[in-house]
C-alpha positions in Angstrom: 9.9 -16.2 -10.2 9.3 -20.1 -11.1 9.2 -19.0 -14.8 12.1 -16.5 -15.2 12.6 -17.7 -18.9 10.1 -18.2 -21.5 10.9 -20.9 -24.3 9.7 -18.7 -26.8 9.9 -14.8 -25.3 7.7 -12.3 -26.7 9.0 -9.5 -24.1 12.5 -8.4 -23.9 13.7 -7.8 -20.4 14.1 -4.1 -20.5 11.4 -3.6 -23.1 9.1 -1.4 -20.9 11.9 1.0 -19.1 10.7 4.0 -20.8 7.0 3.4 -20.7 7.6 3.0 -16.6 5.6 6.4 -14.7 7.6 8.5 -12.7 8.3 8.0 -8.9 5.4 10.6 -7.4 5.5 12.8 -4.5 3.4 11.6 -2.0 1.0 14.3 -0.4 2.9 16.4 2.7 -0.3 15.9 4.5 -0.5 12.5 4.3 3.1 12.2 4.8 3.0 13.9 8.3 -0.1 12.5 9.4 1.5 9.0 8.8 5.0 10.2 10.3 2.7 10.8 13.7 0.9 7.9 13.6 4.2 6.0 13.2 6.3 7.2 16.2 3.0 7.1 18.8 4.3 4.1 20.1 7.7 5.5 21.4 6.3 8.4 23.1 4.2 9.3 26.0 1.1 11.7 25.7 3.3 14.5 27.1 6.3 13.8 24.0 3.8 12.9 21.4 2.4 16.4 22.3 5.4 18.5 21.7 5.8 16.3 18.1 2.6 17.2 17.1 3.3 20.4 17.7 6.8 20.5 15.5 5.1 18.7 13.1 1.5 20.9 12.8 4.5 24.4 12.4 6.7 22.3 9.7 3.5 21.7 7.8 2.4 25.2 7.9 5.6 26.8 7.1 9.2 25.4 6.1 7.8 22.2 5.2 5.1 23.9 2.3 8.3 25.4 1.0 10.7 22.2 1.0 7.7 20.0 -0.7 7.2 22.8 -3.3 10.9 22.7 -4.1 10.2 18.6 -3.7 7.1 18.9 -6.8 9.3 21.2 -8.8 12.5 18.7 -9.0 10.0 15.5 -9.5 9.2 17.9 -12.7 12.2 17.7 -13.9 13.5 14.0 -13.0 11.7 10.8 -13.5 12.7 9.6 -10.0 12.9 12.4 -8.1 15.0 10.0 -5.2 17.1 8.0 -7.3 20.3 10.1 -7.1 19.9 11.5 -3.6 18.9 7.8 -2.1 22.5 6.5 -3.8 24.5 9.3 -2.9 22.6 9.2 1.3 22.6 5.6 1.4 25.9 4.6 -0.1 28.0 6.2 -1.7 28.6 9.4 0.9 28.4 6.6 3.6 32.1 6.6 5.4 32.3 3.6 7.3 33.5 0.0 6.4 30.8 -1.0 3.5 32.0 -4.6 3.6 30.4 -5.5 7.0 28.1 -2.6 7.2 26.3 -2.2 4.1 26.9 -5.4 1.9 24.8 -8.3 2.3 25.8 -11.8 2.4 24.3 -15.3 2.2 24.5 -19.1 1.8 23.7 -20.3 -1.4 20.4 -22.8 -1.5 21.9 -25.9 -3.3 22.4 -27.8 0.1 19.1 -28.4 0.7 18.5 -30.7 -2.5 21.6 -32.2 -4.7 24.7 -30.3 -2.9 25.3 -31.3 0.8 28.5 -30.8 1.9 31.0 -32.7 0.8 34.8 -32.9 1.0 36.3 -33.4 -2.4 34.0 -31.4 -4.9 34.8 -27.4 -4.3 36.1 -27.1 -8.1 34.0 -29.3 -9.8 30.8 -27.9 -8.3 32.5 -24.6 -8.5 32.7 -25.0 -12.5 28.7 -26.2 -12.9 27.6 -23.1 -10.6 29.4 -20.9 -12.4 28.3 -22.6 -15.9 24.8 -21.7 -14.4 25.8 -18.0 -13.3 27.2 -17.4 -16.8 23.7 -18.7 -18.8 21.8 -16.0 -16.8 24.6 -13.2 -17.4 23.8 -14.3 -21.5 19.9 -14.2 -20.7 20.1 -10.5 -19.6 23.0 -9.4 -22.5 20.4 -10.9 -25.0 17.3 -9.7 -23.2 15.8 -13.2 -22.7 14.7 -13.1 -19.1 11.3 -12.2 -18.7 10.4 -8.7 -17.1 9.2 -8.9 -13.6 5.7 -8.6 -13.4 3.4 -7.6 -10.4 0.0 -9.2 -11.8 -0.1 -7.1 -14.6 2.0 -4.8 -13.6 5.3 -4.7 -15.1 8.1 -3.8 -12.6 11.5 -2.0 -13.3 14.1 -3.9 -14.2 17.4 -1.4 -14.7 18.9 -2.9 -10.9 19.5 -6.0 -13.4 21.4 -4.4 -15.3 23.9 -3.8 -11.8 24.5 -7.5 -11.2 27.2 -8.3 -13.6 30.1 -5.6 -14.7 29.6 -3.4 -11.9 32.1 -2.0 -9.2 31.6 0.6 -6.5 35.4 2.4 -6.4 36.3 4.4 -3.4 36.4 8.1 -3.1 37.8 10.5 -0.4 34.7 12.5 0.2 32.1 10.0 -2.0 32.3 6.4 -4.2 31.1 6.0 -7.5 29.6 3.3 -9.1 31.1 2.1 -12.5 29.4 -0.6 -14.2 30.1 -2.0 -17.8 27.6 -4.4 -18.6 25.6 -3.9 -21.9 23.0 -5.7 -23.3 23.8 -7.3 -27.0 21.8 -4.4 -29.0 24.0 -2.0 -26.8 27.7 -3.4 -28.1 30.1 -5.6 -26.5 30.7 -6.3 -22.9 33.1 -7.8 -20.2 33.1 -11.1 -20.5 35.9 -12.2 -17.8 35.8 -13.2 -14.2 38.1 -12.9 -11.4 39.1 -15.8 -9.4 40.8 -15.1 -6.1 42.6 -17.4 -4.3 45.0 -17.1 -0.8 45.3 -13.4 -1.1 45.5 -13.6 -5.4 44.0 -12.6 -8.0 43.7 -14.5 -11.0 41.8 -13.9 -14.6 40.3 -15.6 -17.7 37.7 -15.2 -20.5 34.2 -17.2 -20.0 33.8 -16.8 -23.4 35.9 -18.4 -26.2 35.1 -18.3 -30.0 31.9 -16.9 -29.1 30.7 -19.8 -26.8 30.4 -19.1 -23.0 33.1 -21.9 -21.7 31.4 -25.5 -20.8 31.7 -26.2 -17.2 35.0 -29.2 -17.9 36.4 -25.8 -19.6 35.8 -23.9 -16.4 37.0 -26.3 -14.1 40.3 -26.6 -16.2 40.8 -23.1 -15.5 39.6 -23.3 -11.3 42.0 -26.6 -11.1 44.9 -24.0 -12.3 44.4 -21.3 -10.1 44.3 -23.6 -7.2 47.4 -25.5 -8.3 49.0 -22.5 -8.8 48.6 -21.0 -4.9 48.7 -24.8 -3.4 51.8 -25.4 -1.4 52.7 -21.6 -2.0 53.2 -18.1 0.2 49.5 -16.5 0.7 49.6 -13.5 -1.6 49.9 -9.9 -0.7 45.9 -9.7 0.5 44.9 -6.3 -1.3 41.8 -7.3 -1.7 41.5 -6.9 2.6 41.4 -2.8 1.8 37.8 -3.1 0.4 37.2 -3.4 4.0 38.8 -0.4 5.2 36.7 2.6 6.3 36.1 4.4 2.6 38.3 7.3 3.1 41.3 5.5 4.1 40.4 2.8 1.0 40.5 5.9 -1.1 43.2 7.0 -0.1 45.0 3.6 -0.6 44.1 3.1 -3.7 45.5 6.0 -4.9 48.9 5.5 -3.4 48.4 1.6 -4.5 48.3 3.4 -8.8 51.3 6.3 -8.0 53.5 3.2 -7.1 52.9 1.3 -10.7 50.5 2.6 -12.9 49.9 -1.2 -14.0 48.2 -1.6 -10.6 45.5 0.8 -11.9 45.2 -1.5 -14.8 44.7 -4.5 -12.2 42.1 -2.5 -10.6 40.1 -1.6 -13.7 40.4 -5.2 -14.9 38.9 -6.5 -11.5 36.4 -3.6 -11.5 35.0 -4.6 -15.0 34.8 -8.5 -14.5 31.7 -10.2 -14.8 31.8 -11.2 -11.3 34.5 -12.4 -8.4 34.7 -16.5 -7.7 36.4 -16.8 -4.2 37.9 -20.1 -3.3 37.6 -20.4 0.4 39.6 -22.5 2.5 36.8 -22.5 5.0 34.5 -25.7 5.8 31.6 -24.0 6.9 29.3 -27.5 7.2 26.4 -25.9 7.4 23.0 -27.9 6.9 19.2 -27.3 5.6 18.1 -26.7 9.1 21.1 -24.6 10.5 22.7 -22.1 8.3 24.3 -20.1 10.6 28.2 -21.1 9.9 27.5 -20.6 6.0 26.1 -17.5 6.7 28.8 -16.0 9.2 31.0 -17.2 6.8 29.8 -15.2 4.1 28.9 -12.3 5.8 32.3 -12.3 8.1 34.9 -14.7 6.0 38.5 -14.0 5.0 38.7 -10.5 3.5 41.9 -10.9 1.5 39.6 -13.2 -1.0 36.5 -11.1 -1.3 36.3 -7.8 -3.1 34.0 -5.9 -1.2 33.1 -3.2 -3.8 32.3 -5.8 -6.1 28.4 -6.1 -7.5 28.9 -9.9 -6.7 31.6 -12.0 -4.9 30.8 -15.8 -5.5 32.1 -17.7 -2.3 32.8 -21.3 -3.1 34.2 -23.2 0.5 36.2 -26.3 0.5 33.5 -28.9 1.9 31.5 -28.0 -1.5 29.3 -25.2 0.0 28.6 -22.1 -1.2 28.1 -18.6 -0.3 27.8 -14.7 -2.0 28.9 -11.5 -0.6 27.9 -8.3 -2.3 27.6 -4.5 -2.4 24.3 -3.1 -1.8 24.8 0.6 -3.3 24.0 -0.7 -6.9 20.9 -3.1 -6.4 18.6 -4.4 -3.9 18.6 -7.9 -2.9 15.5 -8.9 -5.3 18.0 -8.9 -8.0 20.6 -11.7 -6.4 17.7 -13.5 -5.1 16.4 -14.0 -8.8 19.5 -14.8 -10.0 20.4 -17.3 -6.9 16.9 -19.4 -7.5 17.3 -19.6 -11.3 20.9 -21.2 -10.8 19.0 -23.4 -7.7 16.4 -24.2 -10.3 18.6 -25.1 -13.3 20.9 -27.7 -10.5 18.1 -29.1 -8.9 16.9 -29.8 -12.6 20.2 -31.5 -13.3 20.5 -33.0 -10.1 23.8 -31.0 -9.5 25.7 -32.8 -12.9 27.0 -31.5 -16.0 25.3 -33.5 -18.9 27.4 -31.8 -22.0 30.3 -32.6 -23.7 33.3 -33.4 -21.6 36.1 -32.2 -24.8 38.1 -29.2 -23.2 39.5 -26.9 -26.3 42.3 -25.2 -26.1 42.1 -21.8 -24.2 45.1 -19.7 -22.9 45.3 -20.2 -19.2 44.7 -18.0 -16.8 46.4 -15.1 -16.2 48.1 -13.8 -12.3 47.5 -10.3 -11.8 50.0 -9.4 -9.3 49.8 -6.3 -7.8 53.1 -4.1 -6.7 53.1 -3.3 -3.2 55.4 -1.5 -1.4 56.0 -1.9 3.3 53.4 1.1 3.2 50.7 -1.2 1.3 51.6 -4.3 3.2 50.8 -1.8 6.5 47.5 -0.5 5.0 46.5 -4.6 4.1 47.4 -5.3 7.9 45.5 -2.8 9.4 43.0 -3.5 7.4 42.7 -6.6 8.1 43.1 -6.9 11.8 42.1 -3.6 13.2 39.1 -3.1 10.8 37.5 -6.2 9.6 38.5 -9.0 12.2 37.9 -6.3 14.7 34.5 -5.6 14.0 33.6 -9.2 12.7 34.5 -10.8 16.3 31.7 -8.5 17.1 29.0 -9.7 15.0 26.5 -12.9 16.4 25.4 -14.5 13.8 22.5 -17.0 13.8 20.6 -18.8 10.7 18.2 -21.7 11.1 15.2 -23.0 9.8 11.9 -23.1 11.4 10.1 -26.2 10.4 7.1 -26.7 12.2 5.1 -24.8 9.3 5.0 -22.5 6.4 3.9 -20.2 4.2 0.9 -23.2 3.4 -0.3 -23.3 7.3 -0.5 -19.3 7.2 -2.4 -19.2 4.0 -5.1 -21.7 4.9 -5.7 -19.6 8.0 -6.6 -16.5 5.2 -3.4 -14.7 7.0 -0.3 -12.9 4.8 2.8 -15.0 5.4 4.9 -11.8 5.6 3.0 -9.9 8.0 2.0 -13.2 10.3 6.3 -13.2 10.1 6.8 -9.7 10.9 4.0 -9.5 14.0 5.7 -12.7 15.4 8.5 -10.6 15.2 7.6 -7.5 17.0 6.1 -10.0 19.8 9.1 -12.0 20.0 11.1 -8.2 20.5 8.6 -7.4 22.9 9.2 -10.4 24.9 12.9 -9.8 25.1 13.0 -6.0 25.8 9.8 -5.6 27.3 8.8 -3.1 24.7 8.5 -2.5 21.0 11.7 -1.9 18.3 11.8 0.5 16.1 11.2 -1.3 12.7 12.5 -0.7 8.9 11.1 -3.7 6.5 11.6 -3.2 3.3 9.0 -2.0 0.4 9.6 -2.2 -3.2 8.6 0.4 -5.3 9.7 -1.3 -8.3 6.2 -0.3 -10.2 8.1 3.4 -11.0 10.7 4.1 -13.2 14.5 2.9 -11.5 11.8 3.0 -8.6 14.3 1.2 -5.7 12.7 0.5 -1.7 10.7 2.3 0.8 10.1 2.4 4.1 7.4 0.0 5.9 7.2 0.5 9.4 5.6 -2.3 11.4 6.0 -1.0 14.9 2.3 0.2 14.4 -0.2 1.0 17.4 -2.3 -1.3 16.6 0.9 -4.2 16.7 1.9 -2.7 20.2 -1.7 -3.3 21.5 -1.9 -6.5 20.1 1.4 -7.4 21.7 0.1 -6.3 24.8 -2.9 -8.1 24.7 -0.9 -11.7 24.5 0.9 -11.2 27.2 -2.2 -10.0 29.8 -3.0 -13.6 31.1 -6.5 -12.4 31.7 -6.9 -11.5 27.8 -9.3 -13.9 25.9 -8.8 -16.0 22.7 -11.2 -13.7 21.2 -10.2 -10.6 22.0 -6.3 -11.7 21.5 -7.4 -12.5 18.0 -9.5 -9.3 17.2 -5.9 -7.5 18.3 -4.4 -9.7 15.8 -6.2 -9.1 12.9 -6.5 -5.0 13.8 -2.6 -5.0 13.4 -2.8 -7.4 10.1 -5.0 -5.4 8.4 -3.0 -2.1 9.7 0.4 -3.5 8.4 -1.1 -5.0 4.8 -2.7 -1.3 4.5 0.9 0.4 4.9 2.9 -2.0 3.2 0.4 -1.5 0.0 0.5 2.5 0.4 4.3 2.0 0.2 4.5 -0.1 -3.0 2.2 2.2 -4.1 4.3 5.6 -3.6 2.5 6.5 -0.9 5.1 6.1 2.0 6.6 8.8 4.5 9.9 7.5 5.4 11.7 8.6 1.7 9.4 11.6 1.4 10.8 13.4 4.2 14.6 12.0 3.5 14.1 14.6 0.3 12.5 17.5 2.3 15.7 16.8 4.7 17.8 16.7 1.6 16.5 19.5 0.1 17.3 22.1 3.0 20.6 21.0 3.3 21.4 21.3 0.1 20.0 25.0 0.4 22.0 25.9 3.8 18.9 26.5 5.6 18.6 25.8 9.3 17.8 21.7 9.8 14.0 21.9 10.6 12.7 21.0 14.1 11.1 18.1 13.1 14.3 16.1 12.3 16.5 17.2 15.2 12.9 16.0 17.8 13.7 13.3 19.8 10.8 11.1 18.9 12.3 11.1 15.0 15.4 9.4 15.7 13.6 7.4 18.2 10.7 5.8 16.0 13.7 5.3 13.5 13.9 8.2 11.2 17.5 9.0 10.0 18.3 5.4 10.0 18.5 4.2 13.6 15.7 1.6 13.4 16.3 -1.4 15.9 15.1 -3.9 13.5 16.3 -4.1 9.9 14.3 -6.3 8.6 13.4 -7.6 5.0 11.2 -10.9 3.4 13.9 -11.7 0.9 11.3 -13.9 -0.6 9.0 -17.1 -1.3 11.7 -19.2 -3.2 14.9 -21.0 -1.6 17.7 -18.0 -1.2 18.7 -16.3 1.9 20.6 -13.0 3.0 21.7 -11.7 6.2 22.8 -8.5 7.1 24.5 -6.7 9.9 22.3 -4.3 12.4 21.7 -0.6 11.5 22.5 0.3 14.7 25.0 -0.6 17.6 21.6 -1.5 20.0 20.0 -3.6 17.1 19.0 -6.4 15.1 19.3 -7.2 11.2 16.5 -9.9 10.4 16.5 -11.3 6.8 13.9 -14.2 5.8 12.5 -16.0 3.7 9.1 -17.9 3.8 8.8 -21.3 2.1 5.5 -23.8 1.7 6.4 -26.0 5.1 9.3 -23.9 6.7 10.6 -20.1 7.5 13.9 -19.5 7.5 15.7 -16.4 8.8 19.1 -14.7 9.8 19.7 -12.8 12.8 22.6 -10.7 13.4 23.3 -8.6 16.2 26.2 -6.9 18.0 28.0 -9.1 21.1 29.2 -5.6 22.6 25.8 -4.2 23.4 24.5 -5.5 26.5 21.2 -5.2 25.3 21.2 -8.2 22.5 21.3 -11.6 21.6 20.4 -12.9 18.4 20.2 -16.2 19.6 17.6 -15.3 22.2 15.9 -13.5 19.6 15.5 -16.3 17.5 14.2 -18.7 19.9 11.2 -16.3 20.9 10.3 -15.4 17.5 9.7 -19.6 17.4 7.4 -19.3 20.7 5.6 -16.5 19.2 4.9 -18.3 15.7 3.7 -21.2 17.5 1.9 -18.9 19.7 0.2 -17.1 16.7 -0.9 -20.3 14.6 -2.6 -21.3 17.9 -4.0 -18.4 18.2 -5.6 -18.3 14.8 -6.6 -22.0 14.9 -8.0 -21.9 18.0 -10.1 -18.4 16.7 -11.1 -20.6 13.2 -12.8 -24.0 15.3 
């Protein structure tokens, strides 16, 4: 990612879309044989009998049939997942999507040119977003360079997703509505919504064909706020984003039977490049502790987020910033580029605009205010306090950086950085709960057409021996270390079958999806204990995910009530990572969590030095 932008490209960014293969079907063999392997270490030798057992009569009968029905839809769609994995993941999904599925995240700038600082919300507000438009031009006019795994070239349509795009709220299922085309393709949205103490408020970023200069943007910013300072908080529609979907739905369409000019509001927030928030909050957080930032972000003041929105820019009042956005229409990569090419371009600059100060004349922005009636003002309420402040008292959130070492230390040791993170993980889980968690970390599968994630399972037999083996005091350095590098080279095998197609986790999702689309009776293997157990169907205790090697963060909330979500990110001298977990279960503490994951990172650095002298 260091050079998103050639001076001179010779490939456009979506050049290769149609050259991309199609997603394949992974063998049912290998599929079940690697669905055994992975739930062996949540079952004793009587309960891993009986699965074996499902699993050998699925193979030999209703599961031959569902994978043939699998191989004959893969004929007929490039990505054979695509549509189900939207519609299962997200869009069907009924609970609040806000808290539950979005991600959030501090913004990198305060660890070089932007500490916090009282004073500069708008001005920074205007240069970040000056940044944030340049790479909104770079993908309209195809200038960003196409993501490349050495020399394979990646899928980039999830771009495509970051600007212009809205998830709206349906009844029985969402939809996703995006608007964005590229400059061959015709015109596109070019305005953003600013939201402000419970208002909305809109202008164009482009005037006379020139994307507005960031004096011209903070013209427009230092409006808006004038405008709501010393004035009644607005009506806070934006709090119904996160409402359980069906009862957003449902308000909505009440919200456009009271004034059909409220539908226009809607559409024009829908179609905006993207949502700037400006936040009353002071989050101070630093370049060693994240966590108010980040719970900020993840957790802040609904009535100035839009949670259906591809991308809410949070901008707080001590000069921090933050994101919050919608998951359904791209995976994290995408806001991760995005995020370090604006870091790049500031850190560049040393956080300054260096242009023209002349502001032209521009019509100012324009209030869009909604018409609400004692029945919206009810929904907004309830949304507000019995939804999201309900369930966001609930969720511990802690975000810090771990400084002792870094990516560097792990690579001179001939160890992967990501796996080292996600063994010091399982050790750290182990130490806390006395056994293993069930474990999702994310694989791309970007290599296929519109190809999206799959499922990497680390909990691994060989990482529950190896966890075992550091905590027998008896246990030698060398035969700690041969455990070690048993469950390295197990992971770094998995991890490249995923990437590569070759995962379980989303091939049986669409022999699932398949017989329940066909009314047949829901095949023993998904209704066994050991699959929800080992994590199928979504209940994995860990949620885990390397957001990356550059200086962005995410954080998400835990897939399940008992859990964990675990973002990171792995720089040269220092890992970073958020850790979220739910106050009401009596069974976890992210805090605790943290704090072991440090004692098993120094433990495992040891560990390998110690094994190198």
């Amino acid at each position: 990612m260091t050079n998103q932008v050639s001076e001179f490209p010779t490939e456009r960014t979506f050049q290769y879309q149609h050259s991309l293969p199609p997603l394949p079907v992974p063998s049912l063999e290998g599929s079940l044989a690697k669905y055994l392997d992975a739930v062996r270490p949540f079952a004793t030798e009587e309960e891993y009998q009986v699965t074996a057992a499902v699993v050998k009569r699925f193979g030999e009968g209703i599961g031959k049939d569902l994978h043939q029905k699998l191989l004959q839809r893969a004929r007929t769609h490039r990505n054979w997942l695509e549509e189900w994995w939207l519609n299962a993941a997200y869009l069907e999904l009924r609970y609040p999507s806000q808290l539950n599925v979005n991600f959030g995240g501090p913004a990198p700038y305060l660890e070089h040119c932007w500490p916090p600082t009282e004073g500069v919300q708008l001005q920074r507000t205007s240069i970040s977003m000056w940044h944030t438009l340049q790479y909104w031009d770079l993908l309209r006019t195809e200038r960003l360079d196409p993501h490349k795994a050495g020399n394979v070239v990646l899928d980039m349509d999830q771009f495509r997703m970051l600007f212009c795009t809205c998830k709206v709220p349906g009844v029985t299922k969402d939809t996703i509505i995006n608007y964005f085309k590229t400059e061959s393709e015709g015109p596109c949205p070019s305005h953003v919504v600013v939201m402000c103490k419970g208002r909305f408020f809109s202008f164009d970023a482009v005037c006379d064909g020139h994307i507005l200069t960031p004096p011209e943007l903070l013209r427009q910013l230092t409006h808006v706020k004038q405008c709501c300072e010393g004035e009644p908080a607005g009506d806070g529609v934006a709090a119904l984003t996160s409402e359980e979907r069906t009862r957003w739905a449902k308000a909505r369409e009440y919200l456009i039977g009271i004034d059909p000019a409220n539908k226009t509001i809607l559409e024009t927030i829908q179609s905006s490049l993207f949502v700037v928030s400006l936040d009353d909050a002071k989050p101070y957080a630093t370049a060693e502790n994240y966590t108010p930032v980040t719970r900020e972000a993840l957790t802040g003041d609904p009535t100035i987020r839009w949670g259906d929105k591809s991308y809410n820019s949070l901008s707080f009042a001590d000069g921090t910033f933050g994101s919050n956005c919608d998951h359904a229409p791209y995976d994290a990569m995408v806001l991760v580029t995005q995020g370090y090419y604006v870091d790049q371009q500031l850190k560049a600059t040393d956080g300054r605009w260096k242009g023209s100060e002349t502001v032209q004349p521009m019509p100012l922005p324009e209030e869009l205010v909604f018409t609400v009636d004692d029945r919206v003002r009810r929904d907004v309420a309830h949304a507000k306090c019995c939804v999201h402040h309900k369930q966001t008292q609930d969720l511990q959130v802690v975000c810090y950086a771990f400084t002792s070492f870094g990516k560097a230390a792990i690579k001179q040791r001939k160890l992967h950085p990501d796996t080292f993170i996600q063994l010091a993980l399982q050790l750290a889980y182990y130490r806390q709960h006395g056994r293993l968690g069930s474990c999702y970390e994310t694989a791309m599968t970007r290599r296929f057409y519109h190809g999206r994630t799959e499922t990497m399972r680390p909990c691994t037999l060989e990482a529950q021996n190896w966890c075992h083996t550091m905590l027998l005091p008896a246990a030698s350095v060398s035969v700690r270390r041969k455990a070690l590098l048993l469950a390295f080279n197990k992971h770094n095998k998995l991890m490249a079958e995923a990437q590569n197609g070759k995962g379980f986790d989303r091939h049986l999702l669409g022999l699932y999806l398949i017989a329940k689309e066909e009314g047949l009776p829901m095949p023993n293997l998904f209704t066994d204990p050991l699959y929800s157990k080992s994590g199928g169907g979504g209940n994995f205790t860990l949620s885990t995910s390397l957001v990356g090697y550059t200086t962005v963060l995410g954080a998400v909330a835990p897939m399940v009530h008992h859990g964990y979500g675990f973002f990171y990110r792995i720089g040269d001298d220092r890992i970073v990572a958020s850790c979220t977990a739910w106050k009401s279960s009596p069974e976890t503490d992210a805090e605790a969590l943290f704090q072991n994951l440090v004692s098993s990172l120094h433990d495992m650095l040891h560990l390998a030095t110690t094994a190198q002298l």
